[in-house]
mmCIF file of the N, C-alpha and C atoms, coordinates in Angstrom:
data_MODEL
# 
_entry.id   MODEL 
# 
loop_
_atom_site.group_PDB 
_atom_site.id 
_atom_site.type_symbol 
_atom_site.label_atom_id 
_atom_site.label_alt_id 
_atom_site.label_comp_id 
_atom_site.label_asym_id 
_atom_site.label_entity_id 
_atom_site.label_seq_id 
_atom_site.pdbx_PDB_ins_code 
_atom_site.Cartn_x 
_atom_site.Cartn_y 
_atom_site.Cartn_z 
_atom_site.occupancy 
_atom_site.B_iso_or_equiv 
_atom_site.pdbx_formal_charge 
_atom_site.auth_seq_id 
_atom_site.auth_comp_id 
_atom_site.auth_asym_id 
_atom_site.auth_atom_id 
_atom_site.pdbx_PDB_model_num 
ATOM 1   N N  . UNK A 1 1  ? 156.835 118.051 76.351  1.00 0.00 ? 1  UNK A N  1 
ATOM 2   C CA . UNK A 1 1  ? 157.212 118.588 75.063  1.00 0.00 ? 1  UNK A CA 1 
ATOM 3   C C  . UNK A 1 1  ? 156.892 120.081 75.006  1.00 0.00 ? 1  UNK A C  1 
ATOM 4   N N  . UNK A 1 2  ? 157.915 120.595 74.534  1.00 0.00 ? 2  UNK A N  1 
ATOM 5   C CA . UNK A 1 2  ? 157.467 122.111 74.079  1.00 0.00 ? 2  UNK A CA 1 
ATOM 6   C C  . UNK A 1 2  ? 156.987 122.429 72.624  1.00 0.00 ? 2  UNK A C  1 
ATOM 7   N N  . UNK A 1 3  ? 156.506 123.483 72.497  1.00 0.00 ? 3  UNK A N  1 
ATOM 8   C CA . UNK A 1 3  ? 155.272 124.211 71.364  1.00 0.00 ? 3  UNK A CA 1 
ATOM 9   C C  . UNK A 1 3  ? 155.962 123.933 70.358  1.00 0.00 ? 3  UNK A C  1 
ATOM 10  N N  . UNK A 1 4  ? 157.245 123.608 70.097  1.00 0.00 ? 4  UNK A N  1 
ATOM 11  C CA . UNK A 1 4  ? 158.435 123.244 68.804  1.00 0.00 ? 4  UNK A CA 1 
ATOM 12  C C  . UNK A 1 4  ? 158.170 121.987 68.593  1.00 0.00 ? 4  UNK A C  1 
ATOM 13  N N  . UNK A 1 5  ? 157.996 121.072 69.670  1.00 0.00 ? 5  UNK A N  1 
ATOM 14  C CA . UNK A 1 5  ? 158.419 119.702 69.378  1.00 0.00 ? 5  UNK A CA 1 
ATOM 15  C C  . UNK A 1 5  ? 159.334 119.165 70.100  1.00 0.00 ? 5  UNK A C  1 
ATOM 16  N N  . UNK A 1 6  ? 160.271 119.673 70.617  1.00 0.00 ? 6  UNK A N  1 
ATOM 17  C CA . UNK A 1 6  ? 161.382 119.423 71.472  1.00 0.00 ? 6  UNK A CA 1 
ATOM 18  C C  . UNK A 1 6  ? 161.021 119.246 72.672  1.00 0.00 ? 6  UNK A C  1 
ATOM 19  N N  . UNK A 1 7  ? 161.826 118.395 73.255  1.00 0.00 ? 7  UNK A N  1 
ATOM 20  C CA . UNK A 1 7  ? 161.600 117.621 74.572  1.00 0.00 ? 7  UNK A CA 1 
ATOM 21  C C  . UNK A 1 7  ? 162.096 118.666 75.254  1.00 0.00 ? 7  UNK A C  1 
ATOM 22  N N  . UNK A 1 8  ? 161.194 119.038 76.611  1.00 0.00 ? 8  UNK A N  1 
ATOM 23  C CA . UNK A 1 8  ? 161.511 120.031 77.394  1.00 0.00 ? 8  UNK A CA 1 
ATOM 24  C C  . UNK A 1 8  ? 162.721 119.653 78.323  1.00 0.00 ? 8  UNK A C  1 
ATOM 25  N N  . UNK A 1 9  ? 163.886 120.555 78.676  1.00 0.00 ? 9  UNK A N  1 
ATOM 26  C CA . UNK A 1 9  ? 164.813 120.003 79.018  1.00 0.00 ? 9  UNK A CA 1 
ATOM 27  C C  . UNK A 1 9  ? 164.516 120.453 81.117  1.00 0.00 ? 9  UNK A C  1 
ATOM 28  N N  . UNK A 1 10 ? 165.121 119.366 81.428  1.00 0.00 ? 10 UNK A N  1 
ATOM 29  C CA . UNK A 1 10 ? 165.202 119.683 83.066  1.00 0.00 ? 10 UNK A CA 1 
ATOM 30  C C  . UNK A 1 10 ? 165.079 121.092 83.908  1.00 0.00 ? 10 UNK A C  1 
ATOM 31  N N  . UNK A 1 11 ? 164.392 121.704 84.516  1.00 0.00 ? 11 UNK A N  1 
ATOM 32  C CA . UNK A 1 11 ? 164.619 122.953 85.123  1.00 0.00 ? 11 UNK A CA 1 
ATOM 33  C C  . UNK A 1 11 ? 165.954 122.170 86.027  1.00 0.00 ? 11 UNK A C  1 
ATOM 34  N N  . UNK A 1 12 ? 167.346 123.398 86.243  1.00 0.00 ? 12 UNK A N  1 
ATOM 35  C CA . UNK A 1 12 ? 168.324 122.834 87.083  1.00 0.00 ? 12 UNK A CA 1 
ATOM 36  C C  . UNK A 1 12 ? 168.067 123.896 87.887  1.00 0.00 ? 12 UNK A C  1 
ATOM 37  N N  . UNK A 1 13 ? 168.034 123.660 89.354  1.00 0.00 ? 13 UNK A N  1 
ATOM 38  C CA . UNK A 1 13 ? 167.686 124.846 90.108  1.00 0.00 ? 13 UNK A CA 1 
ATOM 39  C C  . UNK A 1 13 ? 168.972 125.689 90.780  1.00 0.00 ? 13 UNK A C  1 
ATOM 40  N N  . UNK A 1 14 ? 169.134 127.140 90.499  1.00 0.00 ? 14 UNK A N  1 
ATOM 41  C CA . UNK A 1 14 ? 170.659 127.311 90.994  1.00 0.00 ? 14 UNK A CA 1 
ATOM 42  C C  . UNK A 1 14 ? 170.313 128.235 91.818  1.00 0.00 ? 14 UNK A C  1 
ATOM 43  N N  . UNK A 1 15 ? 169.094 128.517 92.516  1.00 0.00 ? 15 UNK A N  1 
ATOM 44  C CA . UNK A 1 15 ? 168.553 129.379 94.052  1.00 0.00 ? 15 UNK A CA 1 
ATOM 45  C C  . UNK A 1 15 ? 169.450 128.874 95.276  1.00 0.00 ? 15 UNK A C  1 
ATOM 46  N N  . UNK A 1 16 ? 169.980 129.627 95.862  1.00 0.00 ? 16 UNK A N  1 
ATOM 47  C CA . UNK A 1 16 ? 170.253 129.291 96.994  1.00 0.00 ? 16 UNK A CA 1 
ATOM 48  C C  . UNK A 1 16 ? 169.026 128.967 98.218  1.00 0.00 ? 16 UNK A C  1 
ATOM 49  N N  . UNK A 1 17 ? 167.561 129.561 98.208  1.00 0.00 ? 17 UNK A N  1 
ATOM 50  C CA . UNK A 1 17 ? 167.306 129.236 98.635  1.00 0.00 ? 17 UNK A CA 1 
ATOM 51  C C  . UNK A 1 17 ? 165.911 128.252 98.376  1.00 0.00 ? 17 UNK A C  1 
ATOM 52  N N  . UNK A 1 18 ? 166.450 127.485 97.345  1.00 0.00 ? 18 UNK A N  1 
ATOM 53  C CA . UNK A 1 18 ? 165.513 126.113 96.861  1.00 0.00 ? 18 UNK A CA 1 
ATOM 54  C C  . UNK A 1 18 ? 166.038 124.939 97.621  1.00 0.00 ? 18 UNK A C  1 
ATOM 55  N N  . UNK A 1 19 ? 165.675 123.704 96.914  1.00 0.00 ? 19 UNK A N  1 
ATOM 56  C CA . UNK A 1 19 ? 166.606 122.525 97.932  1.00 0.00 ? 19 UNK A CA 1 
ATOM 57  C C  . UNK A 1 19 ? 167.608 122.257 98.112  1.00 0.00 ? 19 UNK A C  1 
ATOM 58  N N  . UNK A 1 20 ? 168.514 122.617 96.822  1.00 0.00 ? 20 UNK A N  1 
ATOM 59  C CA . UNK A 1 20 ? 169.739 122.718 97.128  1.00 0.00 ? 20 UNK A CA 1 
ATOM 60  C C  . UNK A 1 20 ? 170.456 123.126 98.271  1.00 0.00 ? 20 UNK A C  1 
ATOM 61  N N  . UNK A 1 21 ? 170.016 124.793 98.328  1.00 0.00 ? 21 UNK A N  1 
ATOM 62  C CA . UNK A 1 21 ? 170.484 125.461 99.596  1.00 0.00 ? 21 UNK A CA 1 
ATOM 63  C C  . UNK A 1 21 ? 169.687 124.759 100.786 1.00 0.00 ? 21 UNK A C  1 
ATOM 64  N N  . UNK A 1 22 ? 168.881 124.266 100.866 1.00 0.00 ? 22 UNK A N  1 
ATOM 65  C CA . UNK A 1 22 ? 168.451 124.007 101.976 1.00 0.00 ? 22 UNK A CA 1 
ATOM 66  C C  . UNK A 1 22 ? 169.105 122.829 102.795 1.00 0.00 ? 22 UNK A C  1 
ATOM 67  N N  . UNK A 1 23 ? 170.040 122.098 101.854 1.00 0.00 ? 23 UNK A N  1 
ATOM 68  C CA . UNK A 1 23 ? 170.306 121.367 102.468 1.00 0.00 ? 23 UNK A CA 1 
ATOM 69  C C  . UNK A 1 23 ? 171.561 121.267 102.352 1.00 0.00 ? 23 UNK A C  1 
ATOM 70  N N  . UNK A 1 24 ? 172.284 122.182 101.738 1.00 0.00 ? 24 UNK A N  1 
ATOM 71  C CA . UNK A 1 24 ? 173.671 122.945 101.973 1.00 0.00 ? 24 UNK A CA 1 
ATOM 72  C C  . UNK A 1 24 ? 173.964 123.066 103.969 1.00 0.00 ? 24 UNK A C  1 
ATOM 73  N N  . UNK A 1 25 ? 172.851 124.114 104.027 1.00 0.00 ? 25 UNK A N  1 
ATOM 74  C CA . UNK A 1 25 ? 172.490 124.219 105.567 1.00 0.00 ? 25 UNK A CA 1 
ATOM 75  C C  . UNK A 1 25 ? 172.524 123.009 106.645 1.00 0.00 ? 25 UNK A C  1 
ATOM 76  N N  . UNK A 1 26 ? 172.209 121.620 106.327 1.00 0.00 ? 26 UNK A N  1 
ATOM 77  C CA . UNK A 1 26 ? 171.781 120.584 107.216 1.00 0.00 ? 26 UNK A CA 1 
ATOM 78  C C  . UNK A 1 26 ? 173.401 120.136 107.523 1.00 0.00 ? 26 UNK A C  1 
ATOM 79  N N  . UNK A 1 27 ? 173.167 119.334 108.956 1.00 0.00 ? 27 UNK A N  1 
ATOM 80  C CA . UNK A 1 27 ? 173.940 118.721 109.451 1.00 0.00 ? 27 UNK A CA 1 
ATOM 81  C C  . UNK A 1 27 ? 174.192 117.658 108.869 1.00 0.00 ? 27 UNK A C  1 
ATOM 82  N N  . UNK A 1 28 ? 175.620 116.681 109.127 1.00 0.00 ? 28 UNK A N  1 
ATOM 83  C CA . UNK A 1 28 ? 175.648 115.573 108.874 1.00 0.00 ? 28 UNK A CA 1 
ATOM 84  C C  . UNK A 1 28 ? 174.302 115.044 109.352 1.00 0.00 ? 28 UNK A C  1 
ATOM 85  N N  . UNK A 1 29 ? 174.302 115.078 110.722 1.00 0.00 ? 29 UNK A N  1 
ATOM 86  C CA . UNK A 1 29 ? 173.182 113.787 111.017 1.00 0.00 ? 29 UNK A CA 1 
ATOM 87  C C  . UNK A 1 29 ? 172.005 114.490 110.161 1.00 0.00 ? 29 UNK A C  1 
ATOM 88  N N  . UNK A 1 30 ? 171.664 115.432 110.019 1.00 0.00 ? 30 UNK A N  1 
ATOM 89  C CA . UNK A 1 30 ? 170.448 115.636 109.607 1.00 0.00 ? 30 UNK A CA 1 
ATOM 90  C C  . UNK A 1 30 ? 170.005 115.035 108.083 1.00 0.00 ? 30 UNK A C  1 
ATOM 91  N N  . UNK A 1 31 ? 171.172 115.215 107.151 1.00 0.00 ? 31 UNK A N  1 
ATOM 92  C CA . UNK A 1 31 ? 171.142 114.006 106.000 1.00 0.00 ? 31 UNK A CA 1 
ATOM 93  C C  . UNK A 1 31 ? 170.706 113.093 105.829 1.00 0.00 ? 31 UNK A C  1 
ATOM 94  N N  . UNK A 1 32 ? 171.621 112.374 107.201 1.00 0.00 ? 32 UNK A N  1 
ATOM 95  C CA . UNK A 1 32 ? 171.336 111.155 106.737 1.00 0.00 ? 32 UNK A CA 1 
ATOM 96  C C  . UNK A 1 32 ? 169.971 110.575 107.426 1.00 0.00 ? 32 UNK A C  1 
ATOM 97  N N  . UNK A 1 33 ? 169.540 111.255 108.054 1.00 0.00 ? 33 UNK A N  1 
ATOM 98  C CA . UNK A 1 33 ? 168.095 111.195 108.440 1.00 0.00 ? 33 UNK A CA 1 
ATOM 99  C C  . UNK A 1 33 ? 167.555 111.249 107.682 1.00 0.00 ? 33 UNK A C  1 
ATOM 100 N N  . UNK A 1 34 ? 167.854 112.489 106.533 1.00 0.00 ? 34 UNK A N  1 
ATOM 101 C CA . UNK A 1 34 ? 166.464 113.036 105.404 1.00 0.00 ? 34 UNK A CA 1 
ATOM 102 C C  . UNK A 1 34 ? 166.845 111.625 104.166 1.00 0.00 ? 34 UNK A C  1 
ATOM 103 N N  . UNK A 1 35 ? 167.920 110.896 104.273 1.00 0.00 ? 35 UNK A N  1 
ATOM 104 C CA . UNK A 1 35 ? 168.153 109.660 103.425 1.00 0.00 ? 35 UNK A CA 1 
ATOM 105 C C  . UNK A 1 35 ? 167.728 108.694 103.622 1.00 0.00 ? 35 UNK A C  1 
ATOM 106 N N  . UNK A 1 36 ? 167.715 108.571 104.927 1.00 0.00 ? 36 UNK A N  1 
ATOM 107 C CA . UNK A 1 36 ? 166.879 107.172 105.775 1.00 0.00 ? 36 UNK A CA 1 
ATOM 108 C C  . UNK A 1 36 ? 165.568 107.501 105.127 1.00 0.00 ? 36 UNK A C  1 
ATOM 109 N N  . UNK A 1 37 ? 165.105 108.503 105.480 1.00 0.00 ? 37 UNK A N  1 
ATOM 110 C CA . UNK A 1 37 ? 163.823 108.754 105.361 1.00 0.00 ? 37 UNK A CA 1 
ATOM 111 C C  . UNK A 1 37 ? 162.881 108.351 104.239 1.00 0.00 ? 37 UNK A C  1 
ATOM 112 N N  . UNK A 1 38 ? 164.045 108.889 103.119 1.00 0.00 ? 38 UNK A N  1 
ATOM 113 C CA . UNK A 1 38 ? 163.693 108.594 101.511 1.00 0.00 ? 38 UNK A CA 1 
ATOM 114 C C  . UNK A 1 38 ? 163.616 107.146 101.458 1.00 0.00 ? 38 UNK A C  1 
ATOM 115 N N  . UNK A 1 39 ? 164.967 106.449 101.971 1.00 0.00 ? 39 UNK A N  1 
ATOM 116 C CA . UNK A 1 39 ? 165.163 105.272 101.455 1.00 0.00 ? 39 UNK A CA 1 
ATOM 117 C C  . UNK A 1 39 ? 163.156 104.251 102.336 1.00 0.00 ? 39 UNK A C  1 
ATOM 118 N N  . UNK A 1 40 ? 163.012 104.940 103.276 1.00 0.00 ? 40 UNK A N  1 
ATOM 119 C CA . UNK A 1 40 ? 162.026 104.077 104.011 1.00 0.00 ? 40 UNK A CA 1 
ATOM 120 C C  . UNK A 1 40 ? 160.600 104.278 102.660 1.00 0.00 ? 40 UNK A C  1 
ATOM 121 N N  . UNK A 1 41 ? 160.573 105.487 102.438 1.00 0.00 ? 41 UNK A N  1 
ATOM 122 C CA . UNK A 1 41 ? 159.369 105.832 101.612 1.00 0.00 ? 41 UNK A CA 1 
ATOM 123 C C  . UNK A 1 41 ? 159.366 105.610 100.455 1.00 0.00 ? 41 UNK A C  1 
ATOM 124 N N  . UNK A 1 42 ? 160.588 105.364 99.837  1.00 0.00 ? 42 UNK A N  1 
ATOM 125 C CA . UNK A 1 42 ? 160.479 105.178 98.068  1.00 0.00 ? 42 UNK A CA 1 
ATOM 126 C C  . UNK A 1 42 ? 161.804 104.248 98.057  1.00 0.00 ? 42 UNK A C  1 
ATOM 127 N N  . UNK A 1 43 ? 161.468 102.844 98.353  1.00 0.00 ? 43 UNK A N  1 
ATOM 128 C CA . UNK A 1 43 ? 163.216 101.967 98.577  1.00 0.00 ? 43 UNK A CA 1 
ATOM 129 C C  . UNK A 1 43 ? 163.818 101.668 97.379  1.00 0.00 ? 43 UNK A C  1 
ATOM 130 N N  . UNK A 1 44 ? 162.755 101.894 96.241  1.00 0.00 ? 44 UNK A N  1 
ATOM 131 C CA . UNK A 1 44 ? 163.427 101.377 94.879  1.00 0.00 ? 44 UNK A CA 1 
ATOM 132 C C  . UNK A 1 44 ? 164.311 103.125 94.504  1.00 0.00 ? 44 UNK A C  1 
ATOM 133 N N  . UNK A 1 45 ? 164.641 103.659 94.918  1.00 0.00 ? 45 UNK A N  1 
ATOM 134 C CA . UNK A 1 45 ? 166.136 104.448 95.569  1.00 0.00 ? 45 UNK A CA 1 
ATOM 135 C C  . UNK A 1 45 ? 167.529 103.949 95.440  1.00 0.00 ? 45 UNK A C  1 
ATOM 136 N N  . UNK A 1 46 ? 167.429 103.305 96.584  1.00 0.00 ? 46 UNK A N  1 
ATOM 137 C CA . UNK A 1 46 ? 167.870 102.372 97.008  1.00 0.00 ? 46 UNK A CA 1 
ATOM 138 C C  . UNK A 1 46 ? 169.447 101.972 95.747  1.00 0.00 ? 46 UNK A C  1 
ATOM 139 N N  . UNK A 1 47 ? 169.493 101.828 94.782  1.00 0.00 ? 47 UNK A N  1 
ATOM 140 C CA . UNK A 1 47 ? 170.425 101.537 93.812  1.00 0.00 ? 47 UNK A CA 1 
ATOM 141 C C  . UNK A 1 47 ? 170.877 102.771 93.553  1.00 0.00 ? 47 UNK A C  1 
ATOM 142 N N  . UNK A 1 48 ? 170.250 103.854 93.213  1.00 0.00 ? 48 UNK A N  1 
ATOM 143 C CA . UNK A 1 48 ? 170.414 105.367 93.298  1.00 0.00 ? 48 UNK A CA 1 
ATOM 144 C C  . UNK A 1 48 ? 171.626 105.621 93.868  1.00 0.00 ? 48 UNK A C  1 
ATOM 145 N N  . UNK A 1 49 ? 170.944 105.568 95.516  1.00 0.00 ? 49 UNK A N  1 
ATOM 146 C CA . UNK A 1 49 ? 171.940 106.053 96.132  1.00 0.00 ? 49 UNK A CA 1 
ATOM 147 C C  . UNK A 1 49 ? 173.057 105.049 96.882  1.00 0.00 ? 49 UNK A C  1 
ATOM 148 N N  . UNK A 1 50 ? 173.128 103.795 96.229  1.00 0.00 ? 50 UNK A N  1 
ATOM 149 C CA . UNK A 1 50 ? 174.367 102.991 96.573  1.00 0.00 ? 50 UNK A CA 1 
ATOM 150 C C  . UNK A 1 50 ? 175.131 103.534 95.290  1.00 0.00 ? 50 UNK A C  1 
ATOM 151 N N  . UNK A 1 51 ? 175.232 104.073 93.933  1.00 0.00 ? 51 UNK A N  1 
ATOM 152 C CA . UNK A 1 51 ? 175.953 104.295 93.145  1.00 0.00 ? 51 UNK A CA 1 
ATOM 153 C C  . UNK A 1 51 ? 176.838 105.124 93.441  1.00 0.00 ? 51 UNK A C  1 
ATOM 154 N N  . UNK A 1 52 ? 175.400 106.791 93.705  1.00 0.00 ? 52 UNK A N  1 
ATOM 155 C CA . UNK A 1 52 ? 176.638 107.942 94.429  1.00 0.00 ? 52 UNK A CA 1 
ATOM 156 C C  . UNK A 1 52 ? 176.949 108.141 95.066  1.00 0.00 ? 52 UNK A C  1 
ATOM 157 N N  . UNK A 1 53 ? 176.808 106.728 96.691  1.00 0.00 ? 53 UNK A N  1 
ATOM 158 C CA . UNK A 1 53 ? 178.105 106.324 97.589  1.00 0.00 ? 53 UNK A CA 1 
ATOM 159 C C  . UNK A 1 53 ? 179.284 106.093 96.991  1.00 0.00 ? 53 UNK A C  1 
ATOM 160 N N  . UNK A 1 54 ? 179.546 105.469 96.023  1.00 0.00 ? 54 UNK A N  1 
ATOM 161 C CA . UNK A 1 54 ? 180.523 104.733 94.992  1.00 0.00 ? 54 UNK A CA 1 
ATOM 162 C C  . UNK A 1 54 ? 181.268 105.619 94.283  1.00 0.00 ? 54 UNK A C  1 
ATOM 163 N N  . UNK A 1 55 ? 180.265 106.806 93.792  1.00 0.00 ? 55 UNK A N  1 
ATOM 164 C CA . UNK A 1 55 ? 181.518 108.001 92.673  1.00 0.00 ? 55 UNK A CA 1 
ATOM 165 C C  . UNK A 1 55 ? 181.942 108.857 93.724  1.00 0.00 ? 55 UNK A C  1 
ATOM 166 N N  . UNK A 1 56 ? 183.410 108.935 93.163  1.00 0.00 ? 56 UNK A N  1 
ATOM 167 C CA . UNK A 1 56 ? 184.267 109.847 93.805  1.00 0.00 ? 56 UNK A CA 1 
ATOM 168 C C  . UNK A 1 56 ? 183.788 111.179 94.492  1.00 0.00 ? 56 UNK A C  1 
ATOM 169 N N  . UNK A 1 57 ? 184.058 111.699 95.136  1.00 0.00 ? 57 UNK A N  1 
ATOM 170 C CA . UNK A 1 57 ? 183.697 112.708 95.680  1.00 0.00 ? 57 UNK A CA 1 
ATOM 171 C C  . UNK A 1 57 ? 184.714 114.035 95.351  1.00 0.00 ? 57 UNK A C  1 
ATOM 172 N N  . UNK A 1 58 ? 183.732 115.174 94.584  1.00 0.00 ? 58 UNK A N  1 
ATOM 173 C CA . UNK A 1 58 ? 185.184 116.048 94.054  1.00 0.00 ? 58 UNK A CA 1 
ATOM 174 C C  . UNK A 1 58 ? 185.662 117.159 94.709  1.00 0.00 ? 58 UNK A C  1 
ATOM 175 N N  . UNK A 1 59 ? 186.509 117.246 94.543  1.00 0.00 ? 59 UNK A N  1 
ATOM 176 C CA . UNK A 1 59 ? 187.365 118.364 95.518  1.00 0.00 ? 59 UNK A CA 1 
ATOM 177 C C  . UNK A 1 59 ? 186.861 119.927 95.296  1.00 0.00 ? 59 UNK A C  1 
ATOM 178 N N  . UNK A 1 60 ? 187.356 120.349 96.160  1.00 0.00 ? 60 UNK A N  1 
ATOM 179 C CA . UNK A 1 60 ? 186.487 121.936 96.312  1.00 0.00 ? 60 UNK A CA 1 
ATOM 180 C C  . UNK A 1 60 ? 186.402 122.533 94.879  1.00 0.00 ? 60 UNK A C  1 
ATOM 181 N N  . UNK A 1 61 ? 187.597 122.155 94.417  1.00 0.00 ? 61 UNK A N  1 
ATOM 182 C CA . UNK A 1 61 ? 187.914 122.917 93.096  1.00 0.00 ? 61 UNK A CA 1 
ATOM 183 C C  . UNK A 1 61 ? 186.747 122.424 91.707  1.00 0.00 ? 61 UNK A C  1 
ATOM 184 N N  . UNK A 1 62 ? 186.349 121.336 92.073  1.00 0.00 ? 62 UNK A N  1 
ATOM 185 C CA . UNK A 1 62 ? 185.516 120.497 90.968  1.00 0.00 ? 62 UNK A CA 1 
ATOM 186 C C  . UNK A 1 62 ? 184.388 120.237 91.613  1.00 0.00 ? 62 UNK A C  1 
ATOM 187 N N  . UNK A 1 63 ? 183.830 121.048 92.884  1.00 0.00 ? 63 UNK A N  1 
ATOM 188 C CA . UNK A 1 63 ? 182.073 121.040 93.337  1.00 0.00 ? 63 UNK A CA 1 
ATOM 189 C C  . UNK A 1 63 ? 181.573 122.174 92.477  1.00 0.00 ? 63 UNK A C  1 
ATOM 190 N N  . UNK A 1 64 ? 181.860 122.640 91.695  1.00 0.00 ? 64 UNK A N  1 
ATOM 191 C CA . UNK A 1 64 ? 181.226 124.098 90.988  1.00 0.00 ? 64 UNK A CA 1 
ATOM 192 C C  . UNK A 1 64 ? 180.260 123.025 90.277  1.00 0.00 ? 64 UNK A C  1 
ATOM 193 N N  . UNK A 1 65 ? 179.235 123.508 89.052  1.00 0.00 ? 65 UNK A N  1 
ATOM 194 C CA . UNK A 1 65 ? 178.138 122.713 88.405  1.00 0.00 ? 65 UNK A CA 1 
ATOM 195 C C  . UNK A 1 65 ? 179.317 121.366 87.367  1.00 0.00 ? 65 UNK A C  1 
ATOM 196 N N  . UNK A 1 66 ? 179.102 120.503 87.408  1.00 0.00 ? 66 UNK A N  1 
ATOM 197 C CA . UNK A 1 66 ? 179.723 119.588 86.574  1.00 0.00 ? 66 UNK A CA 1 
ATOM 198 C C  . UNK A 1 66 ? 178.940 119.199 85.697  1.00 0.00 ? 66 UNK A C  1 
ATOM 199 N N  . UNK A 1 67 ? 179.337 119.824 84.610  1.00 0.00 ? 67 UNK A N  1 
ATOM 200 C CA . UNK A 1 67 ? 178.186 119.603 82.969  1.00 0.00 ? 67 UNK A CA 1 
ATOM 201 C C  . UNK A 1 67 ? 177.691 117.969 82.674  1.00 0.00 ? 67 UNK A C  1 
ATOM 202 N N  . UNK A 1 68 ? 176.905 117.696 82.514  1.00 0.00 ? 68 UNK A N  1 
ATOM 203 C CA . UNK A 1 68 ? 176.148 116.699 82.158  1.00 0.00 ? 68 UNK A CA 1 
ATOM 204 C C  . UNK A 1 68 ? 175.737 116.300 82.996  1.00 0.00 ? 68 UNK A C  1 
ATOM 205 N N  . UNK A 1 69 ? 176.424 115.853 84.468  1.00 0.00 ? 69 UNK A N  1 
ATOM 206 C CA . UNK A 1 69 ? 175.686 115.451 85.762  1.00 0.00 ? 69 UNK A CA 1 
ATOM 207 C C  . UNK A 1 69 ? 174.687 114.948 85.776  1.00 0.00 ? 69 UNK A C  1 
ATOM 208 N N  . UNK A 1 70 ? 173.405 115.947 85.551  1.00 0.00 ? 70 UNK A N  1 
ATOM 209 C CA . UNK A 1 70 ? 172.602 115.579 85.791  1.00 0.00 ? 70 UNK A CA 1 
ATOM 210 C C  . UNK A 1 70 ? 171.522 114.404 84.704  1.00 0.00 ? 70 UNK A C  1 
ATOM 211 N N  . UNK A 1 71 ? 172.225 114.747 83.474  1.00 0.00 ? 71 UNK A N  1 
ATOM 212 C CA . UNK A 1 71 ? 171.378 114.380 82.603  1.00 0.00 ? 71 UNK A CA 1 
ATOM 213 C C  . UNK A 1 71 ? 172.253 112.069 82.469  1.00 0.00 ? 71 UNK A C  1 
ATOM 214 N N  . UNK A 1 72 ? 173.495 112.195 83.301  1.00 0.00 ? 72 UNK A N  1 
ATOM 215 C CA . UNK A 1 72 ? 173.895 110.811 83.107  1.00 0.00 ? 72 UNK A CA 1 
ATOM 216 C C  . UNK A 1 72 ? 173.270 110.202 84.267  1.00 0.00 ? 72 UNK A C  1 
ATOM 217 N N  . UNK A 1 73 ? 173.014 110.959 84.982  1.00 0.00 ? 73 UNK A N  1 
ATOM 218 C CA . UNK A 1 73 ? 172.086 110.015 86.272  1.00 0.00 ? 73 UNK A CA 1 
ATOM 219 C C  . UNK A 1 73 ? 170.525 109.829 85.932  1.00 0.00 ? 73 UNK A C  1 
ATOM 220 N N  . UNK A 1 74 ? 169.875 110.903 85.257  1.00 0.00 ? 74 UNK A N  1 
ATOM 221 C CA . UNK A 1 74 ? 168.577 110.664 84.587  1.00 0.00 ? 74 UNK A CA 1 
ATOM 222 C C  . UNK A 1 74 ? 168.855 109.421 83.781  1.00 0.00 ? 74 UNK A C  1 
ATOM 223 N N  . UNK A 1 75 ? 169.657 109.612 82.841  1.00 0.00 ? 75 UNK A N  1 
ATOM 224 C CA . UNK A 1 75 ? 170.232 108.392 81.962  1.00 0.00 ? 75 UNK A CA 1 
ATOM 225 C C  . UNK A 1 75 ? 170.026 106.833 82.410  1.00 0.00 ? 75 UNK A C  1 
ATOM 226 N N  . UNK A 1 76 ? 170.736 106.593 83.902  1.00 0.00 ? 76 UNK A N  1 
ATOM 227 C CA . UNK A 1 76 ? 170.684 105.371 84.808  1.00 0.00 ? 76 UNK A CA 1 
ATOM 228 C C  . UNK A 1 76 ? 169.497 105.558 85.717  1.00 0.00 ? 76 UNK A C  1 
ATOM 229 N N  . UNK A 1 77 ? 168.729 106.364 86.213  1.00 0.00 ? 77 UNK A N  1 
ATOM 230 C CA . UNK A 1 77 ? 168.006 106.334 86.479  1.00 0.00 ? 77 UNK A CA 1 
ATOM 231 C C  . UNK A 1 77 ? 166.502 106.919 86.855  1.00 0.00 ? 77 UNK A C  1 
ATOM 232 N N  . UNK A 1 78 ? 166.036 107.126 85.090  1.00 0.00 ? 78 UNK A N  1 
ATOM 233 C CA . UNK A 1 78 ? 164.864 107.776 85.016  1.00 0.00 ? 78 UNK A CA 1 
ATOM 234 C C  . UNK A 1 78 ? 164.146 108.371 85.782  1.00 0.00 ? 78 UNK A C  1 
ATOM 235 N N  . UNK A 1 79 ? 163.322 109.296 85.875  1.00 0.00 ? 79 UNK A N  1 
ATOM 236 C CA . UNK A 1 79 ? 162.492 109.914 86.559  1.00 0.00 ? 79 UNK A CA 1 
ATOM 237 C C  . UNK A 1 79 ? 161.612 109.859 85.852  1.00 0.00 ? 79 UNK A C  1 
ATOM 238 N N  . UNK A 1 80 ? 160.153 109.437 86.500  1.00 0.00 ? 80 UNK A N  1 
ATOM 239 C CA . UNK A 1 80 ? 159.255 108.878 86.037  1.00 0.00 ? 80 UNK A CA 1 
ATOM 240 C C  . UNK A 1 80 ? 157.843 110.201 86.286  1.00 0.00 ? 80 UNK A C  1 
ATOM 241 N N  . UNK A 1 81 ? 156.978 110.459 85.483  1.00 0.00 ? 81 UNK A N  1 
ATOM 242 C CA . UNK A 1 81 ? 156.055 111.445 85.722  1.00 0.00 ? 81 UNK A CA 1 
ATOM 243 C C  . UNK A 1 81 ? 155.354 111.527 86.888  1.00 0.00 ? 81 UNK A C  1 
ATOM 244 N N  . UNK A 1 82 ? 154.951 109.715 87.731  1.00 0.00 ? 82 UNK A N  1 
ATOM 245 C CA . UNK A 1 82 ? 154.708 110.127 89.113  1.00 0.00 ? 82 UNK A CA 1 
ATOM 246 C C  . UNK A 1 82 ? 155.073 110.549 90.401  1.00 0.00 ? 82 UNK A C  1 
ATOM 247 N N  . UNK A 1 83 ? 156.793 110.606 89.916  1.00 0.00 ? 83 UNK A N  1 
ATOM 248 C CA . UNK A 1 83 ? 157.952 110.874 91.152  1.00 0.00 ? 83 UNK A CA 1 
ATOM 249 C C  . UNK A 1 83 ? 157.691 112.536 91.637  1.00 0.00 ? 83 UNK A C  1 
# 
């Protein structure tokens, strides 16, 4: 919560060189390594990322920021204060 009362909203990070970019940089295989990886260490994931296997994938023209994004996947699947 912030000093108002209002629920503090998400930092969205738009650095190129935060995680985003960092993994702009990675190889296919290297992904899906760093996914394996996740899925081995935290499996309740796992539904996560069988969903956004499932949504479409958007074309060059529609990878720019897509408004709400982030806040409908928080939506389905919370982030919890110890994550």
């Amino acid at each position: 919560m912030s000093n108002d009362g209002q629920a503090s909203k998400p930092r969205v990070e738009t650095s190129e060189t935060g995680v985003l970019g960092q993994l702009r940089k990675k190889s296919r295989e290297e992904l899906i390594f760093l996914v394996e990886q996740l899925l081995e260490r935290k499996p309740e994931i796992k539904p996560l990322i069988e969903l956004l296997i499932e949504l479409p994938f958007p074309d060059s023209s529609q990878q720019k920021r897509i408004p709400g994004k982030a806040i409908v996947l928080h939506s389905i699947f919370p982030v919890s204060a110890s994550s």
